[in-house]
MIVOMAR-668153 format. One record per residue (C-alpha): residue number from 1; y, z, x. Coordinates in steps of 0.02 Angstrom, whole numbers. Each point is the difference from the previous one (the first is absolute). Layout:
<torpa NUM <Y Z X>>
...
//
This chain:
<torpa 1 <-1302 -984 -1092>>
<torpa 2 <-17 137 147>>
<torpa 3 <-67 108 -128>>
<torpa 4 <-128 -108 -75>>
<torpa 5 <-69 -52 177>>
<torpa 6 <-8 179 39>>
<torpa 7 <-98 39 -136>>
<torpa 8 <-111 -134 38>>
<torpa 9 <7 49 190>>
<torpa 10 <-77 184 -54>>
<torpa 11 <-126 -58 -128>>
<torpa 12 <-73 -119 152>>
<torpa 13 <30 114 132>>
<torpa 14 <-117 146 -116>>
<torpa 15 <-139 -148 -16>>
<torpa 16 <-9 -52 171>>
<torpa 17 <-14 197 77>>
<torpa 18 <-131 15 -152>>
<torpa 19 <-94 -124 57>>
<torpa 20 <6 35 174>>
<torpa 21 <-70 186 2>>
<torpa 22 <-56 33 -178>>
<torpa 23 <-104 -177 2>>
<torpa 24 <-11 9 -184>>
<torpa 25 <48 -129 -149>>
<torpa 26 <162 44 -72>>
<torpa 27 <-47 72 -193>>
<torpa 28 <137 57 -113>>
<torpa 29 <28 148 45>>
<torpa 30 <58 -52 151>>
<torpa 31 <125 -83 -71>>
<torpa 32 <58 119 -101>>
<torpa 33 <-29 103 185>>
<torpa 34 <126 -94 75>>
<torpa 35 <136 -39 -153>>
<torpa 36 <19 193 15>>
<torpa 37 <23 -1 182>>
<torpa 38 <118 -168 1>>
<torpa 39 <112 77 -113>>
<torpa 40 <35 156 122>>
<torpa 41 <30 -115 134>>
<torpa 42 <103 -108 -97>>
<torpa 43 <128 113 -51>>
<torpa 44 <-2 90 177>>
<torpa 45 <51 -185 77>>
<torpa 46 <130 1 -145>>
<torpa 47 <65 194 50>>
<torpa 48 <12 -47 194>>
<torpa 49 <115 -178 -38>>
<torpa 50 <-125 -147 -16>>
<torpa 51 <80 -74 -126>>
<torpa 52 <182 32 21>>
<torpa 53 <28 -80 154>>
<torpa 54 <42 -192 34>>
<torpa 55 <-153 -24 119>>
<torpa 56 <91 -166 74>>
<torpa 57 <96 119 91>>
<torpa 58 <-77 142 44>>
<torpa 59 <-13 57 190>>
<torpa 60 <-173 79 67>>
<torpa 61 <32 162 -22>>
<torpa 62 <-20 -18 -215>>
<torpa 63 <-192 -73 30>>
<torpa 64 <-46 183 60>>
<torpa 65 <32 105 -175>>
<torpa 66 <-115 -140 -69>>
<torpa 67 <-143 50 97>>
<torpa 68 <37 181 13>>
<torpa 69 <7 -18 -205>>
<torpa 70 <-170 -84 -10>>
<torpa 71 <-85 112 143>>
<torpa 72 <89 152 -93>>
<torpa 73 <-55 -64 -190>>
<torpa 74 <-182 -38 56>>
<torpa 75 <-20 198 56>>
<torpa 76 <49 60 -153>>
<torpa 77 <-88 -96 -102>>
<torpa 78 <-162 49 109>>
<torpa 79 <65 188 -10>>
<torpa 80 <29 -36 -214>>
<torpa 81 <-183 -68 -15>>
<torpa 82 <-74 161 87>>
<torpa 83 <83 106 -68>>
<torpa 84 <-62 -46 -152>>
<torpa 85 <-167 -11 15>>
<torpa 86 <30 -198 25>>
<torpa 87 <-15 -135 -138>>
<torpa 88 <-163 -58 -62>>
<torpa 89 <-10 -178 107>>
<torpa 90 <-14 110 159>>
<torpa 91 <-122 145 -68>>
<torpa 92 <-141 -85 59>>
<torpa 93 <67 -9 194>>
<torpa 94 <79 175 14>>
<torpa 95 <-147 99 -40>>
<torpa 96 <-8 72 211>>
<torpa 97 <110 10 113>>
<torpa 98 <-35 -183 86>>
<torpa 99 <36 -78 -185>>
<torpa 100 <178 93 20>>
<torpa 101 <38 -71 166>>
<torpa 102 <-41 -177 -53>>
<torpa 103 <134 21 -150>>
<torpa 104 <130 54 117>>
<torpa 105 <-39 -149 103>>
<torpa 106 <27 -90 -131>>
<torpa 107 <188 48 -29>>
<torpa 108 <12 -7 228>>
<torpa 109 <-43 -207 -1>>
<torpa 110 <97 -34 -186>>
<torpa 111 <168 92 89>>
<torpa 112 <-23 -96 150>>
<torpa 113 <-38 -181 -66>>
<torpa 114 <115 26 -118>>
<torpa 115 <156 68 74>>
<torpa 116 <-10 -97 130>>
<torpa 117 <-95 -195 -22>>
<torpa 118 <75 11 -183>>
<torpa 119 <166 80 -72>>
<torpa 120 <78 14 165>>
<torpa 121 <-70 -200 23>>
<torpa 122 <50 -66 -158>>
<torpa 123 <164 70 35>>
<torpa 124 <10 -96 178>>
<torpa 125 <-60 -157 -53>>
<torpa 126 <139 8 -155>>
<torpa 127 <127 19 131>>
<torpa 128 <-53 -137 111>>
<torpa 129 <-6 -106 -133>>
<torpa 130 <163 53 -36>>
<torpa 131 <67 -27 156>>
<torpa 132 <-86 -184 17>>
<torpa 133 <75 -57 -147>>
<torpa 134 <165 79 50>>
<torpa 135 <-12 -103 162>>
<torpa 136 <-27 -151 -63>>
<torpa 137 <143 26 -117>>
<torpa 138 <115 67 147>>
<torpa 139 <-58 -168 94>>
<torpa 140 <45 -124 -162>>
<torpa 141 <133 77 -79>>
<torpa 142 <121 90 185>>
<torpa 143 <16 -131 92>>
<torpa 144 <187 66 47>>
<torpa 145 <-92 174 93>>
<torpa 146 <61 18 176>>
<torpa 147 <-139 2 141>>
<torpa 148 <44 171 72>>
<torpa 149 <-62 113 152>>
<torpa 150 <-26 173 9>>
<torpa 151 <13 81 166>>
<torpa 152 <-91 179 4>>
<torpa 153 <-196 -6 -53>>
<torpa 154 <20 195 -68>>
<torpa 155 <-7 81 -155>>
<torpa 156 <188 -72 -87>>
<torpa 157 <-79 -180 64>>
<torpa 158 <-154 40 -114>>
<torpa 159 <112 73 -130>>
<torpa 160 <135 -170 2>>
<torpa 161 <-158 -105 4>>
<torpa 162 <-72 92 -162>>
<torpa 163 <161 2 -99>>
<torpa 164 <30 -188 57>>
<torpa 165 <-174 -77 -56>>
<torpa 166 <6 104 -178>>
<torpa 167 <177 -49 -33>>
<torpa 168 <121 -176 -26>>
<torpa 169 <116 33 130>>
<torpa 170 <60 -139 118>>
<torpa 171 <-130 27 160>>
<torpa 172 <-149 -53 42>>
<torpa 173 <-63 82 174>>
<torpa 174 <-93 -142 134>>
<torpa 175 <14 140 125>>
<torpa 176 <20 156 89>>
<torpa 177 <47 68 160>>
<torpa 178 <-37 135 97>>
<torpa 179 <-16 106 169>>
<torpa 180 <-183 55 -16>>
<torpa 181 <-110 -90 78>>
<torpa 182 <-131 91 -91>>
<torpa 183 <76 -94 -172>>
<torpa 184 <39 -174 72>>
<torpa 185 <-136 -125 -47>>
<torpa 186 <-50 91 -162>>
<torpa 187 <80 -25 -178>>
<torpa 188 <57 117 -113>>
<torpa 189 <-21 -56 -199>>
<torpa 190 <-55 -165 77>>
<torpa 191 <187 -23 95>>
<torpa 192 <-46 -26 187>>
<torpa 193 <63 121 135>>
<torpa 194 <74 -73 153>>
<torpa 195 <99 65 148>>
<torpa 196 <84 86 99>>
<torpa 197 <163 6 -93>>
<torpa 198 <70 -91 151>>
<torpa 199 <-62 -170 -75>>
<torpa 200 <76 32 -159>>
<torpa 201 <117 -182 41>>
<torpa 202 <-176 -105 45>>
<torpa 203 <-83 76 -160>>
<torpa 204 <140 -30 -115>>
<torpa 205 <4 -177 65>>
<torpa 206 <-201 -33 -23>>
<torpa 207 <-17 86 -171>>
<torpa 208 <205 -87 -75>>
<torpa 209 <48 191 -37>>
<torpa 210 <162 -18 -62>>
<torpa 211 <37 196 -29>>
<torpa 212 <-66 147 124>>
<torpa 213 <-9 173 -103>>
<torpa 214 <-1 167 153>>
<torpa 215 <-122 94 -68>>
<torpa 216 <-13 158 95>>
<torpa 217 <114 135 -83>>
<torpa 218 <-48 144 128>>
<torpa 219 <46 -94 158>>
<torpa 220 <114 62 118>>
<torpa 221 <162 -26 48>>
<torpa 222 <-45 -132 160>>
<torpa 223 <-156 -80 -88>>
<torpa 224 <87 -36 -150>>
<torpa 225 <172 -73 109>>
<torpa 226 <-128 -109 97>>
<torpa 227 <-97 -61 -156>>
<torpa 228 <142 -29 -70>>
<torpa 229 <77 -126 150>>
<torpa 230 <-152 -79 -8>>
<torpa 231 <-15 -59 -159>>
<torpa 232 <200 -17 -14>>
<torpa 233 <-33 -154 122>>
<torpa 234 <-96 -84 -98>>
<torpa 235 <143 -53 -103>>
<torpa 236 <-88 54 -139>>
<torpa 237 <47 97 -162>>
<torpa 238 <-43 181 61>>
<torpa 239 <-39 133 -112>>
<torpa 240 <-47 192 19>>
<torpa 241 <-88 137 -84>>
<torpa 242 <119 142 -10>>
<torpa 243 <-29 156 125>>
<torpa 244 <-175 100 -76>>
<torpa 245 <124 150 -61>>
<torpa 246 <107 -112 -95>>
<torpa 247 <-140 -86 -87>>
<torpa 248 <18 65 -177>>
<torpa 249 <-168 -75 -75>>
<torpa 250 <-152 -73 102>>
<torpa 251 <-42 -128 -133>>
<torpa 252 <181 -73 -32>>
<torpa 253 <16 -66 199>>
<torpa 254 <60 -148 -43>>
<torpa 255 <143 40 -104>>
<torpa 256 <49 131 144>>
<torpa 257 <-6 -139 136>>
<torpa 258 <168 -51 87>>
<torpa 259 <72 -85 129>>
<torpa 260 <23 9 174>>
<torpa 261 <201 93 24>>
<torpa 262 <81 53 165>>
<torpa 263 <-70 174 -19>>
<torpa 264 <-181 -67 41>>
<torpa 265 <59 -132 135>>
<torpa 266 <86 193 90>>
<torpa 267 <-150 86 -46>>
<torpa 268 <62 179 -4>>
<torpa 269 <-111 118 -44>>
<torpa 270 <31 105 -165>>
<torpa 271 <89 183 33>>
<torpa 272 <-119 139 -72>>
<torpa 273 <97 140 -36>>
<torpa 274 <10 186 -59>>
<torpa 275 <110 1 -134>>
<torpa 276 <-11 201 1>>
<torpa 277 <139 19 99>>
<torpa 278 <120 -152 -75>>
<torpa 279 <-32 68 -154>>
<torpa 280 <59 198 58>>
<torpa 281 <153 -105 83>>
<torpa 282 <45 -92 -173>>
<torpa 283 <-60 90 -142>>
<torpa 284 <118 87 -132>>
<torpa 285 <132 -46 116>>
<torpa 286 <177 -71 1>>
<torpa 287 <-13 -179 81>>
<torpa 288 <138 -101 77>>
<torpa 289 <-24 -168 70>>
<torpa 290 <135 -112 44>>
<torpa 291 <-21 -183 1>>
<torpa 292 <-130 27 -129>>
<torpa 293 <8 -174 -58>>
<torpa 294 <-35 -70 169>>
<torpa 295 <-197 -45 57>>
<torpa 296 <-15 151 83>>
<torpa 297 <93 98 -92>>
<torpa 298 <-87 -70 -177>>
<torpa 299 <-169 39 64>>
<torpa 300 <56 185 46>>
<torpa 301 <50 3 -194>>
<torpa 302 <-133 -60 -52>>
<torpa 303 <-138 112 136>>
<torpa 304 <112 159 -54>>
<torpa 305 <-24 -18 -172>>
<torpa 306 <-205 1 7>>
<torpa 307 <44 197 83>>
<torpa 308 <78 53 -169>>
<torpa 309 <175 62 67>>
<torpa 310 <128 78 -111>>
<torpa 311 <137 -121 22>>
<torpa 312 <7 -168 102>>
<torpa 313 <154 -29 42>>
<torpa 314 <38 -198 35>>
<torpa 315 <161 -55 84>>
<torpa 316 <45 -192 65>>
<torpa 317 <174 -84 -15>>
<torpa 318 <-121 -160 -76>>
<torpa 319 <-1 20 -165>>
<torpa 320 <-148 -143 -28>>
<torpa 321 <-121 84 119>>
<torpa 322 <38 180 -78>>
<torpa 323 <-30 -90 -182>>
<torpa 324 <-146 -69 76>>
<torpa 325 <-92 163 59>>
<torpa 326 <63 98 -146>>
<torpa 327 <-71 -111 -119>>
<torpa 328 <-172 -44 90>>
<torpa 329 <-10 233 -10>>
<torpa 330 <47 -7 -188>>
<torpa 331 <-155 -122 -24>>
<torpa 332 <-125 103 96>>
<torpa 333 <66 175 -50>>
<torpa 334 <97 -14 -167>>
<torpa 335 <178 6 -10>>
<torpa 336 <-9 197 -16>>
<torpa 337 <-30 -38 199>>
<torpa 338 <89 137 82>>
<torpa 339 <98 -105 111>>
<torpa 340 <185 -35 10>>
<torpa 341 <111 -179 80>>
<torpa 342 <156 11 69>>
<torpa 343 <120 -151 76>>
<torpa 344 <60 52 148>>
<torpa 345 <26 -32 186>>
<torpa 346 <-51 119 115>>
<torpa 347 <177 -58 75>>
<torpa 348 <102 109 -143>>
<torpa 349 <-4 178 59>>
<torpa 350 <70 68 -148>>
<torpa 351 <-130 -76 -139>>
<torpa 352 <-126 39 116>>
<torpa 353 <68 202 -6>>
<torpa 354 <1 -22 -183>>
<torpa 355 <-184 -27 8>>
<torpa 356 <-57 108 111>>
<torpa 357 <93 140 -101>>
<torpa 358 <-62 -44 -162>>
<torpa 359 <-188 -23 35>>
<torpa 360 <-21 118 172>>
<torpa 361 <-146 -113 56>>
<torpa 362 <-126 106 101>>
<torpa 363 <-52 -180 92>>
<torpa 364 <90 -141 70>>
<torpa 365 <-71 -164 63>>
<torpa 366 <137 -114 75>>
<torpa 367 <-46 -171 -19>>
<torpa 368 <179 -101 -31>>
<torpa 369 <24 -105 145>>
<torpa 370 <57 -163 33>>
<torpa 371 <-136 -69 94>>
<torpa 372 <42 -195 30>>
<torpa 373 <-13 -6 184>>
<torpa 374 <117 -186 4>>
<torpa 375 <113 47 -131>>
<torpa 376 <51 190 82>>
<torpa 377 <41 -101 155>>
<torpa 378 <130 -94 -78>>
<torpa 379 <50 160 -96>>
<torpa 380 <-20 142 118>>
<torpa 381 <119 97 -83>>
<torpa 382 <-66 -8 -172>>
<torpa 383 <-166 75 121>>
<torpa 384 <89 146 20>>
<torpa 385 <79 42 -160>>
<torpa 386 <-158 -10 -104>>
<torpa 387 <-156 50 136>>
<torpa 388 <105 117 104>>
<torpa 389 <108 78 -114>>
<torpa 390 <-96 -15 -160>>
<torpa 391 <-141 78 106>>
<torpa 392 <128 148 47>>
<torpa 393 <73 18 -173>>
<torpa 394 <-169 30 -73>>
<torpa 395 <-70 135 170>>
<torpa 396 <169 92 -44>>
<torpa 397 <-8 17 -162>>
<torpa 398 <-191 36 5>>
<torpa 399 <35 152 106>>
<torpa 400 <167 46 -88>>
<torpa 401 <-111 27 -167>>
<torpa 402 <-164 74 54>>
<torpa 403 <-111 -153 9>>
<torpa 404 <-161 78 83>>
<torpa 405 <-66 -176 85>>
<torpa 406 <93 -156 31>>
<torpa 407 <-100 -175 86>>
<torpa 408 <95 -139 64>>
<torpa 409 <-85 -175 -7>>
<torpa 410 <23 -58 158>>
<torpa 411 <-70 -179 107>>
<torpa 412 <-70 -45 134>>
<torpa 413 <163 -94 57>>
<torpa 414 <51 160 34>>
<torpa 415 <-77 -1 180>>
<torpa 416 <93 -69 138>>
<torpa 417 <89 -87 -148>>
<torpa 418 <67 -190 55>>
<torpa 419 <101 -1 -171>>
<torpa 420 <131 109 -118>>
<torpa 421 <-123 21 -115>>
<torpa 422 <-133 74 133>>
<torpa 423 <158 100 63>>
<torpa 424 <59 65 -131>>
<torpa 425 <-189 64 -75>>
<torpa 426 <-7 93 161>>
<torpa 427 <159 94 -26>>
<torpa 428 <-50 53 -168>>
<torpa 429 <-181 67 92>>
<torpa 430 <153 95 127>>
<torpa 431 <78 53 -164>>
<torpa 432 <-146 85 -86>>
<torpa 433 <-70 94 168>>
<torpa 434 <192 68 9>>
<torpa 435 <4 58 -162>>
<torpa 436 <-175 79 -1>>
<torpa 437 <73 76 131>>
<torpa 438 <158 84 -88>>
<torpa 439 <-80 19 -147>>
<torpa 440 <-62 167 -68>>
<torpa 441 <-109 -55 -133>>
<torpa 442 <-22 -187 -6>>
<torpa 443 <-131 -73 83>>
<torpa 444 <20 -198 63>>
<torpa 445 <-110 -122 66>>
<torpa 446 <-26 -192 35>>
<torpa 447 <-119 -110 -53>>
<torpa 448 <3 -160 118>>
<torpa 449 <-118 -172 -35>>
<torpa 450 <2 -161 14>>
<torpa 451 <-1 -166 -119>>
<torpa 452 <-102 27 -170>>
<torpa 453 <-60 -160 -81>>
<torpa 454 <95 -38 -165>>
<torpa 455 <170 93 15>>
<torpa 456 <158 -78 -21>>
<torpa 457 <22 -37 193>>
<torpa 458 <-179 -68 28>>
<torpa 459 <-24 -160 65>>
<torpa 460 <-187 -29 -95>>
<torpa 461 <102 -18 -162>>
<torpa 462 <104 -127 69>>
<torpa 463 <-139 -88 66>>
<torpa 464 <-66 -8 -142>>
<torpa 465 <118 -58 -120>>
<torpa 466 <30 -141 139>>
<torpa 467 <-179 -57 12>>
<torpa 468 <7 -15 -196>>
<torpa 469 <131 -126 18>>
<torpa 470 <-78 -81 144>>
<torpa 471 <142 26 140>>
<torpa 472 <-4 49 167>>
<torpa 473 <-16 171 71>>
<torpa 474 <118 63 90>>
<torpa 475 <-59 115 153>>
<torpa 476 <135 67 110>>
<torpa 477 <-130 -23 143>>
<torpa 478 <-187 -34 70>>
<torpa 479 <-24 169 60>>
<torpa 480 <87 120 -110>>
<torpa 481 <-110 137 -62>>
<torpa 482 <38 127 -129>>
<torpa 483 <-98 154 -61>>
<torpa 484 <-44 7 -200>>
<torpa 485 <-72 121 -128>>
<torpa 486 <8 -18 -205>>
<torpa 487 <94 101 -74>>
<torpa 488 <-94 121 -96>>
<torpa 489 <-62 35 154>>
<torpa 490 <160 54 104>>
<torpa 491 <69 74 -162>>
<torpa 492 <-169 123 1>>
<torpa 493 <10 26 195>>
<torpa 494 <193 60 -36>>
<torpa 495 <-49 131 -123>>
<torpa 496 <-121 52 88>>
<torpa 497 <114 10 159>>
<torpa 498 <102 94 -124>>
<torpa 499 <-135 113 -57>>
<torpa 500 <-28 72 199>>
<torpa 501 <184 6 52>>
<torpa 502 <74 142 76>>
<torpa 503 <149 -50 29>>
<torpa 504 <109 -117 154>>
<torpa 505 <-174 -124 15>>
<torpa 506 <17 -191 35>>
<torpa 507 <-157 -44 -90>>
<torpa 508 <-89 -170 57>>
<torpa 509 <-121 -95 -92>>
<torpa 510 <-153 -81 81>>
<torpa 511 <38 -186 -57>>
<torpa 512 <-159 -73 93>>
<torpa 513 <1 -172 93>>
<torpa 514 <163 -76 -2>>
<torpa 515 <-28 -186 -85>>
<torpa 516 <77 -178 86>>
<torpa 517 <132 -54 -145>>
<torpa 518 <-50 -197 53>>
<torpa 519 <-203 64 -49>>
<torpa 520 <57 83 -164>>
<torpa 521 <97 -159 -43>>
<torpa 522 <-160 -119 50>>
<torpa 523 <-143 94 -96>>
<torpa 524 <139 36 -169>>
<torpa 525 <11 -182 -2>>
<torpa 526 <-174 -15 14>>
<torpa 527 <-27 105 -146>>
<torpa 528 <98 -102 -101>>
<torpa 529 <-123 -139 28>>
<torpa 530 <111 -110 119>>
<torpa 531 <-32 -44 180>>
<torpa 532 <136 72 136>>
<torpa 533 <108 -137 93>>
<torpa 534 <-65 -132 -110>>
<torpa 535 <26 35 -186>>
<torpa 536 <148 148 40>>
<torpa 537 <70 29 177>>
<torpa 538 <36 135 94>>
<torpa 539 <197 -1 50>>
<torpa 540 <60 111 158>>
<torpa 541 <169 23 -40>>
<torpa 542 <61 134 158>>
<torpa 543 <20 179 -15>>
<torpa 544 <130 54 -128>>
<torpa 545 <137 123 33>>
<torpa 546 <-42 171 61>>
<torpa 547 <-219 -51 -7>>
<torpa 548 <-122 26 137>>
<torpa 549 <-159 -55 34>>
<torpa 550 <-83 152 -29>>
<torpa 551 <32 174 -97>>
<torpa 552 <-51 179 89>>
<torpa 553 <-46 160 -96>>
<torpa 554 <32 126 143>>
<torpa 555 <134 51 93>>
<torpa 556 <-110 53 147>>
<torpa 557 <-184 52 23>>
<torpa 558 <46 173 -51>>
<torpa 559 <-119 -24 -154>>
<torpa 560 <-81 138 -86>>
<torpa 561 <-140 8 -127>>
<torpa 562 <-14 85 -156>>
<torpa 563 <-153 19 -124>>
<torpa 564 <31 -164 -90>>
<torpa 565 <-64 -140 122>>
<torpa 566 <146 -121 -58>>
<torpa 567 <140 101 22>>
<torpa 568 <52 65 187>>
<torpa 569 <166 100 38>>
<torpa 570 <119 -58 134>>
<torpa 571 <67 151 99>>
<torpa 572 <182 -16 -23>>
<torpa 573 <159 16 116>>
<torpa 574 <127 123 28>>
<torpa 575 <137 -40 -127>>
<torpa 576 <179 42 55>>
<torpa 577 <68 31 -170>>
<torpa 578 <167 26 55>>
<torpa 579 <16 -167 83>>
<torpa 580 <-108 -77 -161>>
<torpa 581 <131 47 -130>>
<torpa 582 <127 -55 144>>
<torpa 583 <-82 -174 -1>>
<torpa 584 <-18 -11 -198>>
<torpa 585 <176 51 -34>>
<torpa 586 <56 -153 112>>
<torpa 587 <-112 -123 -79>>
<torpa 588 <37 47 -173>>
<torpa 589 <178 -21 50>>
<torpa 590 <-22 -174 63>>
<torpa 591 <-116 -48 -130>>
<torpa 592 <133 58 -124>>
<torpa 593 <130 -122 71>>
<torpa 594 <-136 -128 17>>
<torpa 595 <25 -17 187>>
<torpa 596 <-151 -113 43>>
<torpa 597 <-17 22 172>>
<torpa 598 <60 167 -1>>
<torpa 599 <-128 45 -114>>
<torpa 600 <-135 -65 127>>
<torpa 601 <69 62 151>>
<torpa 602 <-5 196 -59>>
<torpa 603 <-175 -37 -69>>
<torpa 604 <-40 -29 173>>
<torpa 605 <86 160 46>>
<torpa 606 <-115 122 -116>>
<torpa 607 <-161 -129 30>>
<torpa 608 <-25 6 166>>
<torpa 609 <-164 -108 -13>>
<torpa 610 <106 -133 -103>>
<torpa 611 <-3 -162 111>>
<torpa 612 <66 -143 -131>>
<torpa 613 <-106 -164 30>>
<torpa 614 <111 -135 55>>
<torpa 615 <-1 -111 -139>>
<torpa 616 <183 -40 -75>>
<torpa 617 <-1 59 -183>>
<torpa 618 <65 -133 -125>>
//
């Protein structure tokens, strides 16, 4: 049909230009003129795509080979005819120079009119039609779609819009937001523009939006947290388009829309680093890390593995979170994966000799820990067999068989610890700094951080599961504030920390803004759809064992840069290492015998900074 209408479109468009500068009756050899010159255009409109593309579709930018086609075509058809010696309709008019010029006027006016007022017309008023019927279609036949905002008047607003109209899919827009005053009161493909983002609650409520999409994937870290309260009080199903380099195709948006999670309600921003130097750390090296099936520890496994190393060595005593990581590697790299899973506890000296001798790892990342803060305060002693002297097994034996760089994973309990887990992490920091110290080869550092959303000892999983089944929250109190990254994030940070050691470094990581627990709780219920104190409560239930208010990162103010912005360097202590081992050889003695209180009472020995909270453990 496109191709008839063309046809017709360039036999018209050859009379009319006639007619307007030649001024002459149209005799048969014009016709046969312009069959000759149709079918050159024809097939250059058929070499350039006009008739292999679903024109109900098609974006702006396919109208311009059309007319380039037609203005292109009608040249060489002028440039044909003189070239040879021109056809006998237009003899008569191209006898001088002025007859010539006429001709080629000809060809100017019959690209422009039709180019333009037809084939790229015909082609416009197809898809309106197209779309009008569509409409009326969409209005009959969805009457389930979802009246949905868009906050963000920018290009992925345009896109969303586009792919929404042209598509069944479940939304149909009554409105968008946005910040620019510049775009509020205008429309954009006939949806109305209103604003600021502010009144995002007042607009949903005049237009009945019952889903808000966030539409601005290159927003920063503090816009997109505040866009995101905003519409997250609405009570409204909130959805997001992912972050503009995770977008994988600018036409699929709504497939690659989520929903609002913890990590946009924090707002971090994302960590952009050089992998250069991870990769010189890792690659076509032994690998060791312990707790491997653990959050942090899985996520090393699974970061490591992208910097090709020879041999990944994973070690946990839980044999479900080290079947767990071994199989997720097998389905990304193959089971010829070079990696290898032991059982063990970094507790048994001996097995963990055994491995060290039969793989020599050149790295070692220490990430076995019990980390519970409640449960090591009932259990001190259990503390201090696995963190303390799982963390010396493992800095003995790395120096005993050559291992050239060994990182502790350490917390941010660590400072001015209030609980045996905080203690104890901070002996194992005093534990690495002595050994660099002794050592002649090995090199050790610390990593220490804070809470990351989604491991095993988060609270934002717990929340979660308990918002599903509609109970209360429990928050140990109003005011308690906690610092949080993801994950991937920390587990990047620590090889990169890695990557620049030298050797004896406490390495902190910049965690940001530390968050109010009783906030997180509030807006993760929100999420959910439900309304705080009213459809699921918020229950203070105290402080538990060994827990403050808030967590600190430094030991002091003695805080020292380096060239990644996120990672600082605390200047360290002067270690007595005689009266270090003296103080581990007496805890490991009354750890052994399970002594309770004597297992607490020589951690405050060696931790001078140690000052237990005075809450009675259970």
């Amino acid at each position: 049909m496109l191709f008839l209408a063309d046809l017709i479109c360039v036999g018209l468009g050859f009379a009319f230009s006639w007619a307007l500068i030649i001024g002459e009756r149209l005799t048969t050899e014009f016709v046969v003129f312009t069959a000759e010159n149709a079918a050159v255009i024809m097939m250059l409109l058929a070499f350039t795509g006009a008739y292999s593309r679903i024109w109900r579709y098609a974006q702006m930018k396919y109208y311009f080979p059309i007319v380039f086609s037609v203005a292109l075509s009608a040249a060489a058809c002028f440039s044909v005819n003189k070239l040879s010696g021109f056809p006998n309709a237009t003899q008569h008019i191209v006898s001088n120079t002025e007859g010539q010029e006429r001709l080629m006027y000809v060809f100017i006016i019959f690209a422009v009119i039709t180019s333009t007022a037809c084939i790229v017309g015909i082609r416009m008023v197809y898809r309106t039609l197209y779309e009008f019927k569509k409409g009326i279609h969409t209005h009959h036949e969805k009457t389930e779609t979802r009246r949905t905002l868009i906050v963000g008047a920018g290009q992925a607003c345009w896109l969303l819009l586009s792919e929404i109209q042209n598509t069944e899919c479940e939304y149909t827009v009554v409105g968008v937001l946005d910040d620019d005053a510049d775009k509020v009161g205008r429309n954009i493909q006939g949806v109305n523009v209103y604003g600021p983002i502010e009144k995002v609650a007042r607009v949903a409520e005049s237009t009945g939006a019952q889903v808000i999409i966030i539409a601005i994937p290159s927003a920063d870290r503090d816009t997109k947290k505040r866009i995101v309260r905003l519409c997250n009080e609405t009570g409204l199903e909130v959805k997001i388009i992912p972050e503009i380099y995770n977008i994988v195709d600018n036409n699929k948006l709504i497939s690659q829309m989520r929903k609002i999670n913890a990590e946009d309600l924090l707002g971090r921003e994302p960590v952009s680093l050089d992998v250069k130097e991870s990769a010189e750390l890792i690659g076509h090296k032994t690998v060791m890390v312990t707790g491997g099936g653990g959050s942090i520890g899985s996520e090393l496994c699974r970061q490591i593995m992208a910097y090709d190393p020879e041999r990944l060595l994973i070690v946990d005593i839980s044999e479900n979170n080290a079947y767990d990581i071994q199989q997720e590697i097998y389905t990304n790299y193959g089971t010829e994966a070079p990696i290898t899973v032991h059982i063990s506890s970094v507790r048994d000296f001996n097995k963990m000799e055994v491995l060290f001798d039969r793989y020599r790892p050149a790295l070692v990342f220490h990430a076995a820990a019990h980390k519970h803060v409640p449960l090591m305060e009932n259990d001190p002693e259990e503390a201090l067999k696995n963190n303390i002297a799982g963390t010396y097994n493992v800095a003995y034996l790395a120096d005993k068989y050559g291992v050239d760089r060994f990182l502790l994973i350490s917390s941010d309990k660590a400072v001015n610890p209030t609980n045996v887990m905080g203690a104890t992490k901070r002996f194992c920091e005093m534990l690495i700094q002595h050994f660099n110290r002794t050592s002649a080869h090995t090199e050790y550092c610390a990593v220490r951080f804070g809470n990351v959303l989604g491991s095993n000892g988060s609270v934002i999983p717990l929340f979660n599961k308990l918002i599903e089944q509609k109970k209360d929250l429990p928050v140990t109190h109003p005011e308690i504030t906690r610092f949080f990254m993801t994950i991937p994030e920390a587990v990047s940070l620590v090889l990169r920390a890695g990557a620049m050691a030298k050797g004896g470094e406490i390495f902190v990581l910049d965690m940001g803004t530390p968050v109010k627990i009783d906030d997180l709780a509030r807006n993760l219920i929100r999420l959910h759809g439900y309304v705080p104190d009213k459809d699921i409560k918020i229950k203070y239930v105290g402080l538990r064992p060994g827990e403050k208010l808030y967590e600190e990162l430094l030991m002091g103010d003695n805080l020292e840069s380096t060239k990644h912005g996120k990672i600082f360097i605390e200047e360290s202590g002067n270690i007595d290492s005689e009266k270090l081992m003296k103080c581990y050889d007496k805890m490991c003695m009354y750890a052994g015998n399970n002594d309770r209180d004597g297992a607490v009472t020589a951690l405050a020995e060696a931790v001078p900074t140690f000052k237990r909270a005075q809450v009675q453990a259970k």
